[in-house]
DOLUM-672780 format. One record per residue: x, y, z of N, C-alpha, C in turn; residue in three letters. Coordinates in steps of 0.001 Angstrom, whole numbers, plus 500000, padded with zeros to 6 digits. Last residue first. Layout:
DOLUM-672780
XYZXYZXYZAla...
end
This chain:
DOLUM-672780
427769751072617696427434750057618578426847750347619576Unk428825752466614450427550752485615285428042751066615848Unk430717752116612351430565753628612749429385753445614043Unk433753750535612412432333750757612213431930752076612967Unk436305751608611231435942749544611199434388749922611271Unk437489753702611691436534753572610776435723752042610530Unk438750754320614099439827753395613233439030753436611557Unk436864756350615441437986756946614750439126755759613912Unk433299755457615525434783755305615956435656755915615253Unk431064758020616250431976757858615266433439757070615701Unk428455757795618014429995757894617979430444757158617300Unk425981756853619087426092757159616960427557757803617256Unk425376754363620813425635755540620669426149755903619134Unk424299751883623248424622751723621690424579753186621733Unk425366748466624786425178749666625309425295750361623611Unk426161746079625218424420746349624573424630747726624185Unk428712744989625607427620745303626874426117745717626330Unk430002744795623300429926743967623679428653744004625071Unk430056747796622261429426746688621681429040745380622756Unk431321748763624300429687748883623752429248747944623767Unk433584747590623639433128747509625132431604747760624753Unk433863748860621300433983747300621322433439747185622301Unk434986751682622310433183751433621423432838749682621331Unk436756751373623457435635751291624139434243751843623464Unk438964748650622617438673749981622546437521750013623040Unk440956746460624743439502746335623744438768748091623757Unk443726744679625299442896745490624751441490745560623921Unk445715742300627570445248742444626441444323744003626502Unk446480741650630058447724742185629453447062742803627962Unk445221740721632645445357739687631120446706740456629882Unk444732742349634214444915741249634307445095740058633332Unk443240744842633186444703744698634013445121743453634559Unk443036745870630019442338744290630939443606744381632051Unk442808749071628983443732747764629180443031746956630288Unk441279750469626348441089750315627615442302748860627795Unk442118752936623271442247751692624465442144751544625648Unk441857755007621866441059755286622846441059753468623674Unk442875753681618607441897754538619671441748753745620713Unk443767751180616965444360751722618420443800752623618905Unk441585748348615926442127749624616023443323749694616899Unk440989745355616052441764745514615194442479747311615247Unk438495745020616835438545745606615565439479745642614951Unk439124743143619221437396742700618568437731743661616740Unk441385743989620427441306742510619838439625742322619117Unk443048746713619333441507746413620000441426744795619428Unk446084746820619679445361747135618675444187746248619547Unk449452747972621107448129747338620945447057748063620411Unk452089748014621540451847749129620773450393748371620203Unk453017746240623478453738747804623905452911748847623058Unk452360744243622247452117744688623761452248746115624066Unk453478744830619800452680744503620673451895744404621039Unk456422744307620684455936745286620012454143745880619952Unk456325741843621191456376742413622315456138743694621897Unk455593740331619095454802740450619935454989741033621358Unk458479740884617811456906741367616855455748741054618202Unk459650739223619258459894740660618912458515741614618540Unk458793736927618554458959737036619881458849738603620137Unk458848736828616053457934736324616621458037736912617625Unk462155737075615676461093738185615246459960737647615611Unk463099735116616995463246736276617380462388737155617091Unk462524732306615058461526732751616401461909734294616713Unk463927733776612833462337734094612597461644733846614098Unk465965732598613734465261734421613502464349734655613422Unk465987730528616132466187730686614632465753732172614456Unk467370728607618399466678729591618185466698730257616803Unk469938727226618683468927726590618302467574727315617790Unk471453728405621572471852728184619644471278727987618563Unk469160730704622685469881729546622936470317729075621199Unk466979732007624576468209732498623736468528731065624150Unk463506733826625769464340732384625024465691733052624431Unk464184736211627827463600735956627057464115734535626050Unk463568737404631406464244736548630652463563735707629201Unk462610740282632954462163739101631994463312738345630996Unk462813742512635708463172741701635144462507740531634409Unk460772744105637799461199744429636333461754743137635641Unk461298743007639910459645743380639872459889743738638272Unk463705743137640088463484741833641052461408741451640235Unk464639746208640376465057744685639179464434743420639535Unk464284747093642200463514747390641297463596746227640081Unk465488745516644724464565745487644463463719745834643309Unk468470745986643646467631744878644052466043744176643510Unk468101749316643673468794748471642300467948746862642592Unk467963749438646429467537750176645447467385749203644190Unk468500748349649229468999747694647934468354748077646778Unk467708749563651262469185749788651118469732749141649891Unk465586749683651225465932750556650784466911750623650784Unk465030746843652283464867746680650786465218748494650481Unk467388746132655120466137747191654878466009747459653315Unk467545742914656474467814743965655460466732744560654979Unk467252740453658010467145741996658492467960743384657738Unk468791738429657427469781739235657611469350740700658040Unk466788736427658172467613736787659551468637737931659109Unk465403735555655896464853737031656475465831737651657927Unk466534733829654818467260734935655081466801735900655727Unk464664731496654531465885731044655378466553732455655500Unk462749733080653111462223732551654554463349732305655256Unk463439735830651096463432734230651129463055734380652200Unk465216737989650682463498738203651157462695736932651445Unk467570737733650336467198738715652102465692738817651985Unk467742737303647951468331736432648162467636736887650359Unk464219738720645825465625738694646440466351738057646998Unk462848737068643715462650737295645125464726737483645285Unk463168736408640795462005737214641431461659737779642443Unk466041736911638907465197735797640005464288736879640235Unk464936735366636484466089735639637098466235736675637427Unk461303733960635270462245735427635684463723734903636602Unk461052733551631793461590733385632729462298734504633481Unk459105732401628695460035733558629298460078732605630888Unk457453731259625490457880731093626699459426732000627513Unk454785731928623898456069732219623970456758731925625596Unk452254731855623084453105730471623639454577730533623307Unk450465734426623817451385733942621867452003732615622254Unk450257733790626518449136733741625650449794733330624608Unk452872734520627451452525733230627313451190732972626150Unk452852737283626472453469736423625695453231734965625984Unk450997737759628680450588738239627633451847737178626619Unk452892737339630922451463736441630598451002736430629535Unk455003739122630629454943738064630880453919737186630498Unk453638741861630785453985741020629275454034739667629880Unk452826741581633457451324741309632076452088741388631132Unk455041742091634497453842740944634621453218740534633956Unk456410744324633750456729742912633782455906741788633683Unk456548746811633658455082745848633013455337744905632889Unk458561747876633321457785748124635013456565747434634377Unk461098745791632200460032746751632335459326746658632983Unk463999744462631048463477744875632070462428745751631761Unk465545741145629913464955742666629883463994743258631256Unk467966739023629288467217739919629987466489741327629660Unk469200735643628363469267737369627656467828738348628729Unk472040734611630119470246735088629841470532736076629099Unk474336733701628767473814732639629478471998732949629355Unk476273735346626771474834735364627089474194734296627275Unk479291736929627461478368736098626644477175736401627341Unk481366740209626267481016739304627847479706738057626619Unk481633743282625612482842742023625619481978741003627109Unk478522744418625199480083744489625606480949743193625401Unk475362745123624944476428744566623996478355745048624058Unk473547745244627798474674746150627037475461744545626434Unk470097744585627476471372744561628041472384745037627205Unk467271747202627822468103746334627283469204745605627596Unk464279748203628828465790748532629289466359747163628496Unk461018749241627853462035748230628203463737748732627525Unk459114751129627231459855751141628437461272750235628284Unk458500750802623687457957750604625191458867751412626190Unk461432750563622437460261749798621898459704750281623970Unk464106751327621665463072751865621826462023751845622148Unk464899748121620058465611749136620255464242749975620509Unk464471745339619313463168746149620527463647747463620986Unk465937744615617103464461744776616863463442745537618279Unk468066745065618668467975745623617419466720746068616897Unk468084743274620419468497744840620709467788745492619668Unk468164740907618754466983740985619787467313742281620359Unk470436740665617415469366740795617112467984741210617631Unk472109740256619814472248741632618920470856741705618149Unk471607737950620754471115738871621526471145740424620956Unk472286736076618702470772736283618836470213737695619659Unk474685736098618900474412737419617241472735737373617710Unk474829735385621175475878736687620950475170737210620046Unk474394732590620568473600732897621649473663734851621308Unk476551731973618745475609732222618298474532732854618856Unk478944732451620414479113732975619538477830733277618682Unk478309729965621957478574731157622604478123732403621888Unk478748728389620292477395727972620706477527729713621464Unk481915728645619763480465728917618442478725728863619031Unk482312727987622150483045729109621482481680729525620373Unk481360725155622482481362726172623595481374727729622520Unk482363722726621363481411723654620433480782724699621642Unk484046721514622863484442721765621417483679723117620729Unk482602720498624982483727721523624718483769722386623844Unk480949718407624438480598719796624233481230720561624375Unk482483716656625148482306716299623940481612717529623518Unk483019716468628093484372716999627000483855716952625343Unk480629716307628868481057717844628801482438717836627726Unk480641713716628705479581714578627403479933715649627937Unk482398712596630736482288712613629051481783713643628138Unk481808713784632817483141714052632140483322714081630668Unk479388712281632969479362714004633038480656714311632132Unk480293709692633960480125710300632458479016711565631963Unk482278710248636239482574709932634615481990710305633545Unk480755713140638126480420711639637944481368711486636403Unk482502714760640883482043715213638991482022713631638757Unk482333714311643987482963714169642903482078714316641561Unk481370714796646694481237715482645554482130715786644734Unk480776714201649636480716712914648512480528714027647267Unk482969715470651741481682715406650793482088714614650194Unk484201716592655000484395716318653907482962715748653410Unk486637717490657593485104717515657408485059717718655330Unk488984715930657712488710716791657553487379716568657276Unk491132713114657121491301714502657996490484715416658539Unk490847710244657006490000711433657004490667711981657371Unk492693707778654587492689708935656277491890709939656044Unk492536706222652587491794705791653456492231706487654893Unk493555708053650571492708706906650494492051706753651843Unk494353711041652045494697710295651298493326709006651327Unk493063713251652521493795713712651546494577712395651767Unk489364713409652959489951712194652708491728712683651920Unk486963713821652571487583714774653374489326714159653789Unk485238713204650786484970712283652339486157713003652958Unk485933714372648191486057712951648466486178712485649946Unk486454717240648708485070716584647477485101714883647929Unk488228717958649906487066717704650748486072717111649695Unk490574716968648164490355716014649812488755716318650082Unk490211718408646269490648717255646190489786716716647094Unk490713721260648363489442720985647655489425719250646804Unk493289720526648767492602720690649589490965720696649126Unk494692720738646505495081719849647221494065719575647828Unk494206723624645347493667721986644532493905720941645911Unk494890724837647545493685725045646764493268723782646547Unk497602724500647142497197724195648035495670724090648064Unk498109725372644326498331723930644080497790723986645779Unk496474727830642364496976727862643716496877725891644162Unk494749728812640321496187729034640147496952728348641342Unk491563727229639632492229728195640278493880727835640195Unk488466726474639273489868726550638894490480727453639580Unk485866723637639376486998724714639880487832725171639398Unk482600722587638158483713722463638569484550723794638632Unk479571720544637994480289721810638468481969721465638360Unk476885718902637279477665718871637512478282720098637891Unk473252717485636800474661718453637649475657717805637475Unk472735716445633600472593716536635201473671717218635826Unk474590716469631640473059715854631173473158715995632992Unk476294720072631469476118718316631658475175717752631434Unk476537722662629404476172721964630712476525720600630605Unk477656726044628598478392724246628881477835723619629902Unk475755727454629274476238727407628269477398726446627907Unk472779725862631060474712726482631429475092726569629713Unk471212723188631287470622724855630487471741725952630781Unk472761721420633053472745721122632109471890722266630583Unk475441722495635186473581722560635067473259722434633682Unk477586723299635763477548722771634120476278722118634282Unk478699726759637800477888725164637391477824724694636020Unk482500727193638059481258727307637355480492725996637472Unk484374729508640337483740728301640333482492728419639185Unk487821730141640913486194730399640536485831729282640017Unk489636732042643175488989730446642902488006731499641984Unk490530734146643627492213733311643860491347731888643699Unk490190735959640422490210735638641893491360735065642185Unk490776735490637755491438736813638146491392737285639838Unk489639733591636631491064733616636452491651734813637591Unk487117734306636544487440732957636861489137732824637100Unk487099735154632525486711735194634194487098733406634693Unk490343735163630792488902734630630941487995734243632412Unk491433738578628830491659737018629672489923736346630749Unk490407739555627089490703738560626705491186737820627742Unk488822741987628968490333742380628051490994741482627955Unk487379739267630460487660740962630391488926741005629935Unk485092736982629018486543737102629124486669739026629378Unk483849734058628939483400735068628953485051735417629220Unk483349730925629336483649730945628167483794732755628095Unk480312731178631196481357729867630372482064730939629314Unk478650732536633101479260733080632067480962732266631491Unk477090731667635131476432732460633846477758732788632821Unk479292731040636695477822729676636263477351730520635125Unk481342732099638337481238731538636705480230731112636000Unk481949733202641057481165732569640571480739733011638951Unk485036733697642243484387734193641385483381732795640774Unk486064734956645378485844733491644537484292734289643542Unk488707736340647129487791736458645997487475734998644780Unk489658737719650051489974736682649583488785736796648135Unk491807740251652413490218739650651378490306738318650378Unk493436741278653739493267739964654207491356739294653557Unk494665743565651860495133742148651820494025740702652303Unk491311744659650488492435744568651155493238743536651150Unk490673745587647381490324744875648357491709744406648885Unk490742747757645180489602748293646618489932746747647595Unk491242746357642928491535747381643481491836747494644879Unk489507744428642184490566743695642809491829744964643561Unk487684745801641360487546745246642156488217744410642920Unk488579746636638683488363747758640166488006746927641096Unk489009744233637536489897745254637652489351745866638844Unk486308743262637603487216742704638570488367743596638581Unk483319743917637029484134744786637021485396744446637758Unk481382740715635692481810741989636753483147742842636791Unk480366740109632745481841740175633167481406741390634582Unk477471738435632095478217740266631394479044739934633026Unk476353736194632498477098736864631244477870737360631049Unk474053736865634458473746736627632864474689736310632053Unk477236738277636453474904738203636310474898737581634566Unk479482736817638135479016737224636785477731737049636002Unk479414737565640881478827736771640295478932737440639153Unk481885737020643821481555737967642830480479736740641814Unk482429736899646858481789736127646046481380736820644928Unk484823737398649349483819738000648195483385737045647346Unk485877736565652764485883736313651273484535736829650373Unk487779738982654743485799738251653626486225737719652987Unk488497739364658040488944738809656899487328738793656039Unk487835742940659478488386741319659462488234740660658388Unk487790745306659611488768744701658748489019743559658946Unk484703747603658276485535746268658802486997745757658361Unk484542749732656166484044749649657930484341748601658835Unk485315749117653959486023750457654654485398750381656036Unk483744747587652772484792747236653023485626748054654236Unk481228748996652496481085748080653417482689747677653725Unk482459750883650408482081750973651207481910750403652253Unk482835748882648059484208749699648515483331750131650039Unk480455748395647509481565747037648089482531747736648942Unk479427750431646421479056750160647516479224748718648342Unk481099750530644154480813751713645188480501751366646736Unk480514747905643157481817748569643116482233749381644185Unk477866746359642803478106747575642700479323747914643328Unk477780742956641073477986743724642607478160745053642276Unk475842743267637884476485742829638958476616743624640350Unk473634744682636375473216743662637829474227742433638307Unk474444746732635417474814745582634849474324744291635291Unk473885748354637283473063748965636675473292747209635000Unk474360746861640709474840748148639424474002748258638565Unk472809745707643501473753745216642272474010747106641665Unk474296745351647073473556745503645718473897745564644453Unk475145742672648541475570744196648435474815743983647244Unk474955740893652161474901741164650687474999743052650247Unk476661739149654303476320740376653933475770740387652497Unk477280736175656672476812736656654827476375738184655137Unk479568734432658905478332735798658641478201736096657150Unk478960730786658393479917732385657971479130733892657975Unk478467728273658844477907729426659877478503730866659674Unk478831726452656815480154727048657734479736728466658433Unk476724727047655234477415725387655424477952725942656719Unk476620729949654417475917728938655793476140727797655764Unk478068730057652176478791730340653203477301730062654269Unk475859728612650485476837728114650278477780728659651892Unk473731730127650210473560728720651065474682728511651160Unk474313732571648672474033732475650410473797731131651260Unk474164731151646273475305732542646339475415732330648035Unk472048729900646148473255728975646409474455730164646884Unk469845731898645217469966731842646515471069730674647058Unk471739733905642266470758732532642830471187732701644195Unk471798737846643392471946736054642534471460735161642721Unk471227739958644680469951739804643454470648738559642740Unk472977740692646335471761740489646521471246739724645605Unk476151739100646189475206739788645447474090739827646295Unk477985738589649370477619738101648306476499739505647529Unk481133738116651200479964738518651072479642738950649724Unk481002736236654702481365736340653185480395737860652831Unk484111736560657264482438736648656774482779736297655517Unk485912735248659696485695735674658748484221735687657999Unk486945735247662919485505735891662094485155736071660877Unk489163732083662542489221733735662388487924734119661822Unk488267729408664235488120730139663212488484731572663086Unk490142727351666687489158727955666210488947728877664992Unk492328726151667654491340725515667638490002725566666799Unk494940727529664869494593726862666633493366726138666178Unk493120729269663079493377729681663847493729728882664955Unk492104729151659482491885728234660959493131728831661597Unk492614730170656939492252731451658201491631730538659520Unk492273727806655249493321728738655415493506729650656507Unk489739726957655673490877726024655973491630727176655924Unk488214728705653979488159729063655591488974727978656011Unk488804727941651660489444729385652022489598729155653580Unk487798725815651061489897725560651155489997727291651410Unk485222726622651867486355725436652571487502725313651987Unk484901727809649356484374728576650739485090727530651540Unk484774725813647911485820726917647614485964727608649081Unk482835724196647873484503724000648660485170724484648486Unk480804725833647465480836724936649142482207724402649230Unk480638726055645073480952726800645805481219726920647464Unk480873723506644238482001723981643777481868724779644546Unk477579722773644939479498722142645576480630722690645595Unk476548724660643041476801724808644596477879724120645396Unk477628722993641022478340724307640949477833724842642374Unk478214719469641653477242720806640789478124722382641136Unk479990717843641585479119717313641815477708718611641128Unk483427718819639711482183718302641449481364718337640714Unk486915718780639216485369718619638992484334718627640178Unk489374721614639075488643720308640032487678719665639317Unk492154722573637196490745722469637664490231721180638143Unk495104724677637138494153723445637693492633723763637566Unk495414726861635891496743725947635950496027724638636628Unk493747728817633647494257728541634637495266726957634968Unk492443729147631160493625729720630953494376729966632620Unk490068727957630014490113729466630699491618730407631065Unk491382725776628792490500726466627906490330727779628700Unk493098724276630511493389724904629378492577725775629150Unk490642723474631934491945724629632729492812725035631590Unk489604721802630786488903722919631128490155723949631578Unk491449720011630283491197720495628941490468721859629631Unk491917718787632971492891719417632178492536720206630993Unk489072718050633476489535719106633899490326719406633795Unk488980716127630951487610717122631403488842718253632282Unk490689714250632355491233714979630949490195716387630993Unk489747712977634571490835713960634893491163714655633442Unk487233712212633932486938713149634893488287714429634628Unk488272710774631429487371711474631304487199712591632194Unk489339707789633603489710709225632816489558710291632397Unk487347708706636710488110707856635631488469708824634835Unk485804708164639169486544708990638703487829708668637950Unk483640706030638161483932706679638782485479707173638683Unk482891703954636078481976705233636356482127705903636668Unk485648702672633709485184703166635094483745703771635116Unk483246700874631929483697701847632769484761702217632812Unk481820699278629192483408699144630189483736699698631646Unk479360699987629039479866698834628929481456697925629645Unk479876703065629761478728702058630182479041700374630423Unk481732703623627402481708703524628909480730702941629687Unk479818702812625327480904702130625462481261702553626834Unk477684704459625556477722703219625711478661702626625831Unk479160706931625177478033706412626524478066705404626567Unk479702706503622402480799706627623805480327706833625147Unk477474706387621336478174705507621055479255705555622335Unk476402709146621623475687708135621823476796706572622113Unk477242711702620972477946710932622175477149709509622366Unk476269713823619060476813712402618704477122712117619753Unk476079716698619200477554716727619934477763714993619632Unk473521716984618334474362717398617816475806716713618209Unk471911715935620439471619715540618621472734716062618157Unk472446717568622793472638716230622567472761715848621153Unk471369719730622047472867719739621995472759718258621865Unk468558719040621916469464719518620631471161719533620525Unk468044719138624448467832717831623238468781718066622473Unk467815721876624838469151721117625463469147719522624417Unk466932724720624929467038723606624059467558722202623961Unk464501726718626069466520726232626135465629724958625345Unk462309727756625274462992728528626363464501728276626003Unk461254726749622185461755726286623584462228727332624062Unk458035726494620397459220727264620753459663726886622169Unk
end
């Protein structure tokens, strides 16, 4: 059983032949492919341009540069800050330190996107310029209506896409509703590449202009620098095999969708564990949460089930952040999710029967039987292994011997 599957897209999507033939011919470099790739992508979300790059941290490294190009001042910069999720990948915070940008983070909701409440809040105490970095966690669509509410004129909003290809609030499709968003096509992305890639969209032709220039040496024409600039162009034949997985985005989406209904279905109740909400949004992770994170974790490795945590360490508990000097009580939500959270295999390829495997052994866990008899009396738990052994088995196993009647009936004397 795989976590992700990615071979498989390959086997499927056939590109063998049109590798090679570009290969054989080229361009390598930013050739057709690059520019149809991002006409067809800007079709498909339902914006008016899209860029390519190099990975989806790029994308977010020049979004954060055709903003803070905008708020140059003369010589110097207007204070503008950013400010990001706690609990997303740590690129959420590398990205505005390119550009020494003060970073804030804000905690998540109960969706483990940004919390709403407590955006509106931090907002209300400053008014110099932010740009926001919204993340769509796993999938599930952040709350951009209210969030485009609450934010002042001189706010700016780049919506990070990487979890959620193809996702849409009241049919129109994240990514659309900032003034940038940016998705990685990390090749385990519900549209990935065979290696990084990333790319942009956005409504705004100064935007494109300018993000253009800095992906290519900073360069807004051939051979004049202007501008502090990157070698992060989307390679040709990324271009390729993403336009060749296009196609099957919607249904690969669509299948990831009936796995995660399934997987509600069967652990409805089950234990402790918190579920994700079946709303209008996809499923990059499928997630769960329980204060026994650990020892299922291990405990399903035992069955050679394979899981994953997103993420484990907060973005303010890392070594490069400890400078934001954030008090973990101010990130409630953060932190409990950080020690709870399990990412369980989902991917097109996944068949029902793995679900119910997977299902059936988290069941369990949750609802264990003495590995020597087979009972449920009177269980002792191995706090380090995740497993059970009733404690007439423990007898047994230590010498130790008493005419107590086990209660499963397997035996009556150890």
């Amino acid at each position: 059983m795989k976590f992700n599957d990615v071979a498989a897209q390959w086997n499927e999507i056939q590109a063998n032949s049109s590798v090679e033939y570009l290969l054989s011919h080229g361009p390598y470099i930013s050739g057709e492919n690059v520019k149809t790739f991002e006409k067809e992508w800007a079709k498909f979300c339902g914006a008016k341009y899209a860029i390519g790059t190099s990975s989806g941290t790029d994308a977010l490294k020049l979004a954060i540069q055709a903003i803070r190009w905008e708020t140059w001042s003369g010589p110097h910069l207007s204070p503008i800050e950013a400010i990001i999720p706690a609990n997303s990948h740590i690129s959420s915070a590398l990205s505005p330190t390119y550009f020494s940008l003060k970073t804030t983070v804000i905690d998540c909701d109960e969706n483990h996107n940004m919390d709403v409440g407590k955006l509106k809040e931090y907002l209300e105490k400053t008014d110099n310029p932010k740009i926001v970095i919204i993340t769509h966690m796993y999938g599930c669509p952040a709350d951009m209506l209210s969030i485009k509410k609450i934010l002042p004129d001189n706010c700016y909003i780049i919506e990070d896409c990487s979890h959620a290809h193809g996702a849409t609030i009241k049919g129109q499709h994240v990514g659309t509703f900032g003034d940038i968003g940016i998705f990685s096509l990390y090749p385990t992305k519900n549209l990935g590449a065979c290696g990084d890639a990333g790319i942009i969209i956005t409504d705004n032709s100064d935007y494109l202009f300018r993000i253009g220039a800095f992906r290519n040496y900073g360069a807004f024409d051939r051979d004049d620098c202007q501008s502090l600039g990157w070698n992060n162009r989307l390679d040709e034949i990324q271009a390729l095999i993403l336009r060749k997985k296009l196609p099957h985005l919607e249904r690969w989406n669509y299948l990831k969708y009936t796995l995660a209904k399934m997987y509600n279905e069967f652990l409805e109740g089950v234990g402790d564990l918190i579920l994700p909400q079946l709303i209008e949004r996809v499923f990059h992770i499928y997630q769960i949460r329980t204060t026994r994170r650990n020892l299922l974790q291990k405990y399903l490795k035992k069955r050679n089930i394979p899981t994953l945590i997103h993420y484990p360490t907060p973005i303010y508990k890392t070594e490069m952040f400890h400078h934001l000097n954030i008090d973990p009580e101010e990130m409630p939500r953060t932190e409990a999710y950080s020690q709870e959270i399990l990412s369980l295999p989902i991917h097109p390829y996944l068949k029902t029967k793995d679900v119910k495997e997977i299902t059936e052994a988290i069941k369990d866990f949750f609802n264990p039987s003495c590995l020597e008899c087979g009972g449920h009396q009177e269980l002792m738990e191995n706090d380090n292994e995740g497993t059970h052994v009733c404690r007439w088995c423990i007898r047994k196993v230590t010498g130790e011997t008493t005419d107590v009647i086990n209660p499963t009936g397997r035996h009556r004397q150890v």
